[in-house]
NUKE-107177 format. One record per residue (C-alpha): residue number from 1; residue in three letters; x, y negated, z negated. Coordinates in steps of 0.2 Angstrom, whole numbers, always signed. Layout:
[rec NUM; 'ALA'; [X; Y; Z]],
...
***
This chain:
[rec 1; 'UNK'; [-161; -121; +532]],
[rec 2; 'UNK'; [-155; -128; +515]],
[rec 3; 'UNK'; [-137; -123; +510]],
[rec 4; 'UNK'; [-133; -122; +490]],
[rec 5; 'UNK'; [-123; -138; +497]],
[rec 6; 'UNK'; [-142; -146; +498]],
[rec 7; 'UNK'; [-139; -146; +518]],
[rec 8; 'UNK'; [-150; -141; +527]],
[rec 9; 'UNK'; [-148; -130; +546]],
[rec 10; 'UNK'; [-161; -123; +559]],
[rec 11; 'UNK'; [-157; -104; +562]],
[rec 12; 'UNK'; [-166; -95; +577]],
[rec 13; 'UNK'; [-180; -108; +575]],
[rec 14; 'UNK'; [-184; -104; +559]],
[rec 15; 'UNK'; [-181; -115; +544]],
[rec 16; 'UNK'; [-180; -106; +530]],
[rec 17; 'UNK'; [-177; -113; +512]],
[rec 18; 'UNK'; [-162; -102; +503]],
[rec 19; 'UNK'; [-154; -98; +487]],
[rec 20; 'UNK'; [-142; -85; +478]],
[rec 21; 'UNK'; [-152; -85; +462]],
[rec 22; 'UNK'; [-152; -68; +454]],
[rec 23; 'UNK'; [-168; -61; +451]],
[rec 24; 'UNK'; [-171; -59; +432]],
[rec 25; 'UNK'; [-169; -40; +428]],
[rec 26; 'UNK'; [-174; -36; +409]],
[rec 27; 'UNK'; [-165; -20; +405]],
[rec 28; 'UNK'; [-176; -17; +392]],
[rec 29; 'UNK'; [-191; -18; +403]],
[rec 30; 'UNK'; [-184; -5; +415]],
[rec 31; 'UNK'; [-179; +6; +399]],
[rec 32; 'UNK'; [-197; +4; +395]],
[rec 33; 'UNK'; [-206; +8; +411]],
[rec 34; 'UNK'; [-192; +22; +415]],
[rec 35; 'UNK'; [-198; +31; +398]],
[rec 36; 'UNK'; [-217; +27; +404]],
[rec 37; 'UNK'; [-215; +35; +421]],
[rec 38; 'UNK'; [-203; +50; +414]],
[rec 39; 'UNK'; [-212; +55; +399]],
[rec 40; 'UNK'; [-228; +52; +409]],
[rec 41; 'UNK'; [-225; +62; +424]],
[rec 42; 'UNK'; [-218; +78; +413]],
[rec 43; 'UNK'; [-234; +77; +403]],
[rec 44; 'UNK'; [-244; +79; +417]],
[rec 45; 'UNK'; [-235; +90; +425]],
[rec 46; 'UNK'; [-236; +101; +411]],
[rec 47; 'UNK'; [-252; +101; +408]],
[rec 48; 'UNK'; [-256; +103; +428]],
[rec 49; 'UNK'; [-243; +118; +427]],
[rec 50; 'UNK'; [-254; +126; +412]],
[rec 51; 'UNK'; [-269; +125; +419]],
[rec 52; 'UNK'; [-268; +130; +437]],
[rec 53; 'UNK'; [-253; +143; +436]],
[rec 54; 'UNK'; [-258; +162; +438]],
[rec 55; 'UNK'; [-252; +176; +445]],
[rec 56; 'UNK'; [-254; +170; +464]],
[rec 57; 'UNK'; [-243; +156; +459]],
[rec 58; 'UNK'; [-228; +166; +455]],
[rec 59; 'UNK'; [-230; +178; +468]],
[rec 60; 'UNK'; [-231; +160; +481]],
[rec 61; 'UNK'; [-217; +153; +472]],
[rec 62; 'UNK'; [-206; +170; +476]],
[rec 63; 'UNK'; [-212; +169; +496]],
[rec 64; 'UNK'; [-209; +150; +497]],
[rec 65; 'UNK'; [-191; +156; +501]],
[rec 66; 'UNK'; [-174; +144; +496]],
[rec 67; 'UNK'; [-175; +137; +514]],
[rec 68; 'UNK'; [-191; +129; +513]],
[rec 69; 'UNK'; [-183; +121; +496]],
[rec 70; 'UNK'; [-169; +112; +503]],
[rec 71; 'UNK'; [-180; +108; +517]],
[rec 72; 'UNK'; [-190; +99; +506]],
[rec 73; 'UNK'; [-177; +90; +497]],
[rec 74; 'UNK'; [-167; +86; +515]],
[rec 75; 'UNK'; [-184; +78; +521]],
[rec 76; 'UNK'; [-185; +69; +507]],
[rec 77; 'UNK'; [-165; +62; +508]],
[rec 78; 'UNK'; [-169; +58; +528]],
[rec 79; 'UNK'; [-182; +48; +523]],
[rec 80; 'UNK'; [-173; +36; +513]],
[rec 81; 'UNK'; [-158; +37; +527]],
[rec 82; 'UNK'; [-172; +31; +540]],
[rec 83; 'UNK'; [-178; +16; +529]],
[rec 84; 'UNK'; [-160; +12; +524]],
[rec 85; 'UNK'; [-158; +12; +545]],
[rec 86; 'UNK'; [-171; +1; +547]],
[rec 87; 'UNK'; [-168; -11; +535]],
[rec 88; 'UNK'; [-148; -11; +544]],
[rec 89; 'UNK'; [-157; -15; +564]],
[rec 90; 'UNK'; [-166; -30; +556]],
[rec 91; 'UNK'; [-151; -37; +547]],
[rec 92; 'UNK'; [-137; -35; +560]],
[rec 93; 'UNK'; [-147; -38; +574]],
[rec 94; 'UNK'; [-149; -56; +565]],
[rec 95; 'UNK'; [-134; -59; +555]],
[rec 96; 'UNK'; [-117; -61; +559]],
[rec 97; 'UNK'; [-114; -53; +543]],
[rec 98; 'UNK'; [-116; -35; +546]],
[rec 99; 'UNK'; [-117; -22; +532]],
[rec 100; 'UNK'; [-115; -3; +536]],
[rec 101; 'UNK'; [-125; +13; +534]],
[rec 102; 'UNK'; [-118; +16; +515]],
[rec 103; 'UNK'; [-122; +0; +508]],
[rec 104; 'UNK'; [-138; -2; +517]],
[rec 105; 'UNK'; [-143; +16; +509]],
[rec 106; 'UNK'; [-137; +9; +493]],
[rec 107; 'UNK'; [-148; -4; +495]],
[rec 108; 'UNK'; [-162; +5; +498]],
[rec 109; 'UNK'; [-161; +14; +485]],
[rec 110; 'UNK'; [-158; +1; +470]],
[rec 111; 'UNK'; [-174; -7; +480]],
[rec 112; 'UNK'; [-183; +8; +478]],
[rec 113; 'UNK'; [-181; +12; +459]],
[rec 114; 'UNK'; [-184; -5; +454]],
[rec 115; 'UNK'; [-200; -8; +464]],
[rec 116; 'UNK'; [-207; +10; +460]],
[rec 117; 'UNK'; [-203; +4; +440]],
[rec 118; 'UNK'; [-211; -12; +442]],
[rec 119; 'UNK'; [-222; -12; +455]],
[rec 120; 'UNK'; [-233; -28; +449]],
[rec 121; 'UNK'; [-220; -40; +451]],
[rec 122; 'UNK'; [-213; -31; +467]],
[rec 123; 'UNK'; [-194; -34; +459]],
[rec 124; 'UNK'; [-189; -23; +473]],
[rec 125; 'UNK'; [-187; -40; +487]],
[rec 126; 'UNK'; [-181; -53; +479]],
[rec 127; 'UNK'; [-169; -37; +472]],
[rec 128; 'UNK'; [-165; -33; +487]],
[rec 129; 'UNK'; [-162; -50; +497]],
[rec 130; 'UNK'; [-153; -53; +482]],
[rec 131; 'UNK'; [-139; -41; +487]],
[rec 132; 'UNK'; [-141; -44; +504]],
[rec 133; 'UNK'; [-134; -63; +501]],
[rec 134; 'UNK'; [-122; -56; +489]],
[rec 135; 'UNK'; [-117; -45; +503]],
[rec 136; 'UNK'; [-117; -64; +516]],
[rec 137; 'UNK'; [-132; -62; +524]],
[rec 138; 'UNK'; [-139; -81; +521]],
[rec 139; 'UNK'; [-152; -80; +507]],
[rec 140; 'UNK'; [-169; -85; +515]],
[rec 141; 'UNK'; [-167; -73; +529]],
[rec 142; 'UNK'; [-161; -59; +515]],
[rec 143; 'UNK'; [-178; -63; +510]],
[rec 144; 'UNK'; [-187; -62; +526]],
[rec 145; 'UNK'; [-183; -46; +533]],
[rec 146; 'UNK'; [-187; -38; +516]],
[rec 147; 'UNK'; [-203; -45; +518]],
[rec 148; 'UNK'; [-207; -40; +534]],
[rec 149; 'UNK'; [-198; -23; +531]],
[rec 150; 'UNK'; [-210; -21; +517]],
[rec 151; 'UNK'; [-226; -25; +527]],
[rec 152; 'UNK'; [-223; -17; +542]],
[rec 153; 'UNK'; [-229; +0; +532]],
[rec 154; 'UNK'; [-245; -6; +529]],
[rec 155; 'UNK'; [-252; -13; +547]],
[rec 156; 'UNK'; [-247; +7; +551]],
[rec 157; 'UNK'; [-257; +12; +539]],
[rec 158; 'UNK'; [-270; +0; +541]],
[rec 159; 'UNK'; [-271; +7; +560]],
[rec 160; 'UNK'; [-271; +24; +554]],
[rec 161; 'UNK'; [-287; +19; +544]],
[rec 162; 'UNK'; [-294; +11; +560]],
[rec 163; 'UNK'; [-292; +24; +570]],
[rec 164; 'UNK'; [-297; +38; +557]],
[rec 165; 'UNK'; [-316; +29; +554]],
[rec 166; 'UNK'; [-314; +30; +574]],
[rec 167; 'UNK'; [-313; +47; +572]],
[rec 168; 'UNK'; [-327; +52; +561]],
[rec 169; 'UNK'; [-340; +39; +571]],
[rec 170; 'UNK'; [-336; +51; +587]],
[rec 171; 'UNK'; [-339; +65; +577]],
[rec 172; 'UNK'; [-324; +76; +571]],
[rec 173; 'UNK'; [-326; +89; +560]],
[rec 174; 'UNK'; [-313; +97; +546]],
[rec 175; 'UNK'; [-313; +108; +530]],
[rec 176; 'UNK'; [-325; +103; +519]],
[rec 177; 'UNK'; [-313; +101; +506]],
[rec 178; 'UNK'; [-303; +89; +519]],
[rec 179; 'UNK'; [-317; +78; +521]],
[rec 180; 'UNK'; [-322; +78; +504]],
[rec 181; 'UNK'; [-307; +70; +502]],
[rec 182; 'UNK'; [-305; +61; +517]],
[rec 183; 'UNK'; [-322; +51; +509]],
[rec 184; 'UNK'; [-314; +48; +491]],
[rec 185; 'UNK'; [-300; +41; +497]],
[rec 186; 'UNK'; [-304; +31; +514]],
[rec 187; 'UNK'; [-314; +16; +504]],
[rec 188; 'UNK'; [-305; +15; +489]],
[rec 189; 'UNK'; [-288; +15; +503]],
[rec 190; 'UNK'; [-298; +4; +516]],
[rec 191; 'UNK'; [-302; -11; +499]],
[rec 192; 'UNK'; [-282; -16; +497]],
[rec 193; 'UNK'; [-277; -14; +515]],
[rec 194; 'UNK'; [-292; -24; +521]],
[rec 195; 'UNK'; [-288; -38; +508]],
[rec 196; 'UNK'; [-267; -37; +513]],
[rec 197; 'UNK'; [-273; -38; +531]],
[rec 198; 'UNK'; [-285; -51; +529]],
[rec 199; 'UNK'; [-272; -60; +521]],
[rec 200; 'UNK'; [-258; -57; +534]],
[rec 201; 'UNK'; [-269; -64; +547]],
[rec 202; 'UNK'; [-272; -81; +536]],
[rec 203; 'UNK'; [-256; -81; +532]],
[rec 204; 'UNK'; [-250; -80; +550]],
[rec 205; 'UNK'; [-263; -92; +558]],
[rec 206; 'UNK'; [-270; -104; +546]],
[rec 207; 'UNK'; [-256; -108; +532]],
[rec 208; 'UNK'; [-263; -122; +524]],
[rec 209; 'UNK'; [-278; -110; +520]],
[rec 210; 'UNK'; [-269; -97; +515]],
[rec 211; 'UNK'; [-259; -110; +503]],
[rec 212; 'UNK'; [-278; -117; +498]],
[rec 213; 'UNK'; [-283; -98; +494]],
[rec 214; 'UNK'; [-266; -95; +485]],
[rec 215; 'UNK'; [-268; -112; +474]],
[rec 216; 'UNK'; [-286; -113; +471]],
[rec 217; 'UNK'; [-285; -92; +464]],
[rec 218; 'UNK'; [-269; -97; +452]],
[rec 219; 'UNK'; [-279; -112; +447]],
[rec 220; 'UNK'; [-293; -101; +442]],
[rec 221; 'UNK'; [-285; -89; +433]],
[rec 222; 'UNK'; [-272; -100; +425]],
[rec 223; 'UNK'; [-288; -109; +418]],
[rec 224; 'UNK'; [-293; -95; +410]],
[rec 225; 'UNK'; [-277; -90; +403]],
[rec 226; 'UNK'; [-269; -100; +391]],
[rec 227; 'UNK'; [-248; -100; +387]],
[rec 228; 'UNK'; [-237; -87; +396]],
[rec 229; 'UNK'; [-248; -79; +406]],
[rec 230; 'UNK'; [-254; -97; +413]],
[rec 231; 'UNK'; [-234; -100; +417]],
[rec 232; 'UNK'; [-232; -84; +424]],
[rec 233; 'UNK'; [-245; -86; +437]],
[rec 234; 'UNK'; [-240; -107; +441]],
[rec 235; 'UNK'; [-223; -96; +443]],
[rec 236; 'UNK'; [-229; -81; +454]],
[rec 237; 'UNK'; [-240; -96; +465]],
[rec 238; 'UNK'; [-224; -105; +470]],
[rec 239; 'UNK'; [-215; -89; +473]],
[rec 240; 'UNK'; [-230; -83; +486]],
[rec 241; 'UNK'; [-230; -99; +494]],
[rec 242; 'UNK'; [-211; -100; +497]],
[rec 243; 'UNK'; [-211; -82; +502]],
[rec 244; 'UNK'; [-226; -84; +515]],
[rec 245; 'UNK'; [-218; -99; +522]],
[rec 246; 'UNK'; [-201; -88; +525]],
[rec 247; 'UNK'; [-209; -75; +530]],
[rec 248; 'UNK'; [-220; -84; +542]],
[rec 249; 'UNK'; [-205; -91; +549]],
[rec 250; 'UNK'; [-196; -75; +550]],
[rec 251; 'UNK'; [-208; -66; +558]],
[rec 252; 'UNK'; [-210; -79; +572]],
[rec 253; 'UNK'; [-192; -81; +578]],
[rec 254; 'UNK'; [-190; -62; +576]],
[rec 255; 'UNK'; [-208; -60; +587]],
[rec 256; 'UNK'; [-199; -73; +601]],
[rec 257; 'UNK'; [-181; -73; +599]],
[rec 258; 'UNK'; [-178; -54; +591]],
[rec 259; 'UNK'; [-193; -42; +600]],
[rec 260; 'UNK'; [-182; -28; +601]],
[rec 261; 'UNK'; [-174; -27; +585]],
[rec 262; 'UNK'; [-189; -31; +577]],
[rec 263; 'UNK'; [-199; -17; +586]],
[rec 264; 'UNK'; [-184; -4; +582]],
[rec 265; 'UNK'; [-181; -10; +563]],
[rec 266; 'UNK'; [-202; -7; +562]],
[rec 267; 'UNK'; [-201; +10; +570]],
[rec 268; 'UNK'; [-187; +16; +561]],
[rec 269; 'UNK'; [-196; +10; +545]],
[rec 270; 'UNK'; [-215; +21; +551]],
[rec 271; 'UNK'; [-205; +36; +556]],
[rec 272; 'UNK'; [-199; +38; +536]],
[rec 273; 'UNK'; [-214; +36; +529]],
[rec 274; 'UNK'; [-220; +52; +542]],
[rec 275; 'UNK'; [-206; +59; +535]],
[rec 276; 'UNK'; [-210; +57; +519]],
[rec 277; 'UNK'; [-228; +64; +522]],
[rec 278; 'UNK'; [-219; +80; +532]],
[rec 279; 'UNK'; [-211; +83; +517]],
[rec 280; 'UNK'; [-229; +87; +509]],
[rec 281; 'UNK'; [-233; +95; +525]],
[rec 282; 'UNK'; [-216; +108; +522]],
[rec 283; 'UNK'; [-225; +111; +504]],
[rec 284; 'UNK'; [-241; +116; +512]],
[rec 285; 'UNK'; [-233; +126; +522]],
[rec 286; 'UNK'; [-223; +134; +510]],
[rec 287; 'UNK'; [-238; +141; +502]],
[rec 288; 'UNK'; [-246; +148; +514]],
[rec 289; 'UNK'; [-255; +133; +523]],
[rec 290; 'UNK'; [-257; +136; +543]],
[rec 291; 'UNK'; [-268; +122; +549]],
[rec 292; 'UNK'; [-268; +107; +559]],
[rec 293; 'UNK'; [-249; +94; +552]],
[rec 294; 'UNK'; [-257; +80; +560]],
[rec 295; 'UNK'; [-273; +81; +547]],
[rec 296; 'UNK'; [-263; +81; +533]],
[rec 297; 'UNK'; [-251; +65; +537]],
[rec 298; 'UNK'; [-267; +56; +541]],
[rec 299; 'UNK'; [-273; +59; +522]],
[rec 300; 'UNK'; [-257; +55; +515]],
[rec 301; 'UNK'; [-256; +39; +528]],
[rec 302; 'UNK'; [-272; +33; +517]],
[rec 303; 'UNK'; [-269; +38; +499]],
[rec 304; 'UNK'; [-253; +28; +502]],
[rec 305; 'UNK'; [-259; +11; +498]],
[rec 306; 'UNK'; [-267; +18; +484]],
[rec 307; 'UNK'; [-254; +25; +476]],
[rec 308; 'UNK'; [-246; +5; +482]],
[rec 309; 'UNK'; [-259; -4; +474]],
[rec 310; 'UNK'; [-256; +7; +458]],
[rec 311; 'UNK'; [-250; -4; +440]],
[rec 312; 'UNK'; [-239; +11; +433]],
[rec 313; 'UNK'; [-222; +15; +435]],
[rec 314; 'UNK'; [-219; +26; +448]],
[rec 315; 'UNK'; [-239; +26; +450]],
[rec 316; 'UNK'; [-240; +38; +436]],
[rec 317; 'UNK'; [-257; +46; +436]],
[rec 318; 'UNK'; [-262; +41; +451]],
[rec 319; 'UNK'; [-248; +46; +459]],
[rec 320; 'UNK'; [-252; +64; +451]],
[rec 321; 'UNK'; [-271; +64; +453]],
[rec 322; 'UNK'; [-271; +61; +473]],
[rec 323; 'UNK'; [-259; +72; +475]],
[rec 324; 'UNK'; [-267; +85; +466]],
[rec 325; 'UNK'; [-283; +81; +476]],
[rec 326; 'UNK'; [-272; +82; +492]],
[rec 327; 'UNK'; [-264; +98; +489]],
[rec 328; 'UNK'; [-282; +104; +483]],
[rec 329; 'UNK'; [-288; +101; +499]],
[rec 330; 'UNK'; [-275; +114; +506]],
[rec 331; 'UNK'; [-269; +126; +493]],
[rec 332; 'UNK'; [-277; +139; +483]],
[rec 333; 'UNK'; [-280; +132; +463]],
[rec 334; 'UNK'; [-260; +142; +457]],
[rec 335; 'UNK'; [-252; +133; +469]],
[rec 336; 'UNK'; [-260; +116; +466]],
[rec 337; 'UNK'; [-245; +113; +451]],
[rec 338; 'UNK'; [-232; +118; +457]],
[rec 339; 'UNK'; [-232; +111; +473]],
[rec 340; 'UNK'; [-238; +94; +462]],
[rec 341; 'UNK'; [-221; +97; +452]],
[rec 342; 'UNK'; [-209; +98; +471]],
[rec 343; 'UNK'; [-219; +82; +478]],
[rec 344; 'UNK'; [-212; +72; +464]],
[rec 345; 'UNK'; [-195; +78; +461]],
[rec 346; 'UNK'; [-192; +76; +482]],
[rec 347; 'UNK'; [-200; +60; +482]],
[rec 348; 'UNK'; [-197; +51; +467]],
[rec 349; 'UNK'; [-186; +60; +453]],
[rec 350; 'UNK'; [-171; +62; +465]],
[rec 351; 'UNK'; [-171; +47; +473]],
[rec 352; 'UNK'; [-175; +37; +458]],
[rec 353; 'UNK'; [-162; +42; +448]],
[rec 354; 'UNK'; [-149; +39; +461]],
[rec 355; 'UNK'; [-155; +22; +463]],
[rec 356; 'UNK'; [-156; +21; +445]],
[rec 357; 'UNK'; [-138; +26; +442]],
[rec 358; 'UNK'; [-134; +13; +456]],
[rec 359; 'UNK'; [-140; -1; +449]],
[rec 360; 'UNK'; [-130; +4; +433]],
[rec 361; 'UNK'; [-115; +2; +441]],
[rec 362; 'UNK'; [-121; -10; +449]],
[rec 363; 'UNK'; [-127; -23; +436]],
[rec 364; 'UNK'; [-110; -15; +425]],
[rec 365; 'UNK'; [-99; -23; +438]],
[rec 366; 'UNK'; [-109; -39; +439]],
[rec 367; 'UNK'; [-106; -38; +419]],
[rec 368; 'UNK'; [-88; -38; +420]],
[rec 369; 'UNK'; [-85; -50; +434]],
[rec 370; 'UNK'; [-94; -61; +423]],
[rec 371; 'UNK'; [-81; -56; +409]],
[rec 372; 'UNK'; [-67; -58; +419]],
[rec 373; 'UNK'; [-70; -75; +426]],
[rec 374; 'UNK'; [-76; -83; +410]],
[rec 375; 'UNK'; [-63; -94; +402]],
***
């Protein structure tokens, strides 16, 4: 491992490259993508509202009863506890440097507003190892376990995919609105995480060719692209390779030397995201919806790495349209907008703008240490 000091040390047997440089965070580009994703998401919330909202809708909204809505918003709380509990497993059960249950929830969710807001450039790693160092966990494996906390989501969805076509080769049978569905979004789902597993697999088993692949597709499109945009992808290759290589090497000494923490860090990290597809269950069920839970979180499992794959803040529009397509599978057409309008408040509005007020503080403070210590 190589220490700012330019030494370098094995750790775990893995030989991770480290540094404490912080990622670049342009406030104006937050600013701009927070307006995007705000003014975005009431506009089409609005125009949802107006066109769907009847008479059934207020009489739904008067029977979903004040339970169901804290329910809803508790959900969506324990699912950020779960990931901010996963993400504290894989770091003190690897560190000497531990961090508690606070700061590993503050963590999560400074991590979570910056990558919703620039999901492209996945600012919410290196944000988060960033911390995590600053916190004295060493830099690279900072790093790593964000990594693999971030991809242990998409091998669970990518089994859930698996196991769905499984499903419809032996024959099972749902709503027709469910399958109707369930057919929109299983390919456009299966393309991204076909591609992420395919590449996980290279990645994992044959690095050079996954550094070949990496190289020869930067190459092509730098070619193309002339100025900026050319330095920006020579920059985002280096990144990927470094980060494949410590995540590879992560990954490996967790697999041999750290099974358990790695399997309890992964589980803890599924079980919130079924939480946080229980929390559209809880919606559904608010409004009337009595059929199978289990069918539901399969849908949501898939329409995940959509709304991943999605370039807008927050997957604006996206976000909205499988949702809308999801609820519409379940609900009657009044309660299609509203139930639309609790989805994102629960699992983006809240916990974006505590994150987002969070990593004011946060980068406030970093301000005036910088002050302070300046001659």
């Amino acid at each position: 491992m190589i220490h700012p000091d330019g030494q370098r040390r094995h750790d775990g047997g893995a030989d991770l490259e480290i540094g404490r440089e912080k990622p670049r965070l342009e406030s104006s580009k937050i600013r701009r993508a927070a307006s995007i994703f705000i003014l975005g998401s009431v506009a089409i919330i609005l125009i949802t509202l107006f066109v769907t909202t009847d008479e059934e809708t207020w009489t739904g909204m008067a029977a979903f009863g004040g339970w169901l809505f804290a329910a809803v918003f508790a959900g969506a709380a324990a699912r950020m506890l779960l990931e901010a509990l996963g993400l504290l497993v894989l770091v003190n059960g690897t560190q000497e440097k531990r961090i508690g249950v606070i700061e590993s929830v503050e963590l999560t969710l400074e991590a979570y507003f910056i990558g919703q807001l620039i999901p492209v450039s996945a600012a919410g790693v290196p944000y988060q190892a960033f911390l995590l160092a600053r916190r004295g966990v060493r830099a690279g494996w900072a790093t790593a376990l964000v990594l693999v906390k971030g991809f242990v989501p998409s091998v669970f969805f990518f089994g859930v995919l698996l196991v769905s076509v499984g499903m419809a080769l032996l024959g099972w049978r749902g709503s027709p609105a469910t399958l109707t569905f369930l057919k929109i979004v299983g390919p456009i789902s299966a393309v991204p995480l076909s591609i992420l597993i395919a590449l996980l697999v290279i990645m994992l088993r044959f690095p050079k060719v996954f550094d070949r692949i990496v190289d020869r597709g930067a190459g092509f499109l730098a070619h193309r692209l002339r100025g900026r945009p050319a330095e920006h992808i020579e920059e985002g290759r280096a990144r990927l390779e470094e980060e494949s290589r410590i995540f590879r090497d992560a990954l490996r000494t967790l697999g041999r030397k750290k099974r358990w923490v790695l399997l309890w860090g992964s589980l803890l990290v599924v079980a919130a995201f079924l939480l946080e597809f229980y929390v559209g269950v809880i919606i559904l069920w608010g409004f009337g919806y009595r059929g199978s839970v289990v069918v539901p979180v399969i849908l949501q499992c898939l329409l995940k790495p959509v709304l991943y794959s999605s370039p807008t803040p927050g997957s604006l529009a996206v976000g909205e349209g499988g949702y809308l397509g999801f609820f519409a599978a379940h609900l009657p057409a009044g309660y299609i907008g509203v139930s639309l309008v609790l989805w994102r408040l629960a699992i983006y509005f809240v916990p974006m703008l505590v994150g987002g007020l969070l990593v004011a503080r946060r980068v406030g403070g970093l301000g005036r240490t910088r002050a302070s210590e300046s001659p």
